[in-house]
C-alpha positions as CSV (number, residue, x, y, z in Angstrom):
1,X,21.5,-28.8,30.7
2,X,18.2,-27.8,29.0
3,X,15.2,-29.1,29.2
4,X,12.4,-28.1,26.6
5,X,8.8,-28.6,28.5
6,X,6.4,-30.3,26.1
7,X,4.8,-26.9,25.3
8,X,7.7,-25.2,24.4
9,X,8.4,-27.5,21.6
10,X,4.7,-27.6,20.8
11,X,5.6,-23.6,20.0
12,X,8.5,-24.5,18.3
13,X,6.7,-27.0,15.9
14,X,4.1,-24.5,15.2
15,X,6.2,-21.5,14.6
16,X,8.5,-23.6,12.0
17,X,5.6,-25.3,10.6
18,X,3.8,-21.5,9.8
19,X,7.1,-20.1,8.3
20,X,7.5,-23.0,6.7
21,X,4.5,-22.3,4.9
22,X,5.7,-18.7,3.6
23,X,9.3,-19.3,3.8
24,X,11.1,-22.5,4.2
25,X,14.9,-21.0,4.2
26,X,13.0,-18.1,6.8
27,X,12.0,-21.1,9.0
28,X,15.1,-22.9,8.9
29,X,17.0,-19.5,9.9
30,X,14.6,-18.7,13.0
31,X,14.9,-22.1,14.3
32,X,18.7,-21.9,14.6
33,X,18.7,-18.2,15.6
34,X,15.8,-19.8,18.8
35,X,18.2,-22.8,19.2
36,X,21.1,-20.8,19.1
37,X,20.2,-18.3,21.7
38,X,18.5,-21.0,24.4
39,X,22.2,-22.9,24.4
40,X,23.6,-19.5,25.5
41,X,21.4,-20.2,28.5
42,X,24.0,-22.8,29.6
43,X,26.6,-20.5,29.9
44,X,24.6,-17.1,31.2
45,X,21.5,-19.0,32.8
46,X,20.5,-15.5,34.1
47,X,20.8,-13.7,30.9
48,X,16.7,-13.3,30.7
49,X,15.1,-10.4,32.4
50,X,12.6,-11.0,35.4
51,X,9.1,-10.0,35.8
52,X,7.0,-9.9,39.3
53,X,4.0,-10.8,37.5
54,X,5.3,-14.4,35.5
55,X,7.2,-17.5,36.7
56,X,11.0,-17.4,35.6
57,X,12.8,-15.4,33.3
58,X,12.1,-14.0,30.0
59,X,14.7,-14.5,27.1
60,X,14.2,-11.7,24.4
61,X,15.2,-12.9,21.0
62,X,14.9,-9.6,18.9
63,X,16.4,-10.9,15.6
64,X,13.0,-12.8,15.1
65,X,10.6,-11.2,17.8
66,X,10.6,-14.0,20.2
67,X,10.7,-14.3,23.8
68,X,11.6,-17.7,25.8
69,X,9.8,-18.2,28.5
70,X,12.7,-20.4,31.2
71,X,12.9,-21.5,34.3
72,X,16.6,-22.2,36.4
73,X,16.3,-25.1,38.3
74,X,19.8,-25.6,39.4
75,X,22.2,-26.8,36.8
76,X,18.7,-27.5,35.1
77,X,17.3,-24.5,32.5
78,X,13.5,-25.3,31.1
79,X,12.1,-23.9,28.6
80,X,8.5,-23.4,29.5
81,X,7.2,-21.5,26.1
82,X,8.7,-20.2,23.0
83,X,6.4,-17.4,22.1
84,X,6.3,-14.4,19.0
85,X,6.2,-10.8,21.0
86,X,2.8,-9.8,19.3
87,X,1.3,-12.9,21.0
88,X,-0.7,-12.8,24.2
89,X,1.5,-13.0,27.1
90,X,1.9,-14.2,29.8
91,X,0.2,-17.4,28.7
């Protein structure tokens, strides 16, 4: 199951919402390509690399410079941030 912490849909909304602005269809695409790749957490929960420094795992979406920010909590896989690879990180 996932879970989407309140600030990882926060990112969500604002990512979409400044596509949106430039792009609608380009907005419409990254969202599915984000959604799209989390649910693949389901099946490969460990399929995001691991850094000493941050909490979690890191999910690398290359197709629209993204990286997940996730946590596996038992059968449980939150989100915790939803972030564009030129932003600051970790958060």
């Amino acid at each position: 199951m996932i879970f989407w912490e309140e600030e990882s849909l926060n990112d969500r909304e604002e990512i979409f919402e400044f596509l949106y602005a430039f792009n609608p269809d380009a907005a419409e695409k990254t969202d599915k390509i984000i959604e799209a790749k989390i649910e693949n957490l389901i099946d490969q929960p460990l399929m995001g690399v691991q850094r000493d420094a941050i909490r979690g795992r890191l999910l690398i979406i290359p197709e629209v410079s993204m990286i997940v920010s996730y946590f596996v909590d038992g059968s449980m896989i939150r989100i915790l941030r939803v972030l564009h690879q030129k932003q600051k990180f970790p958060y």
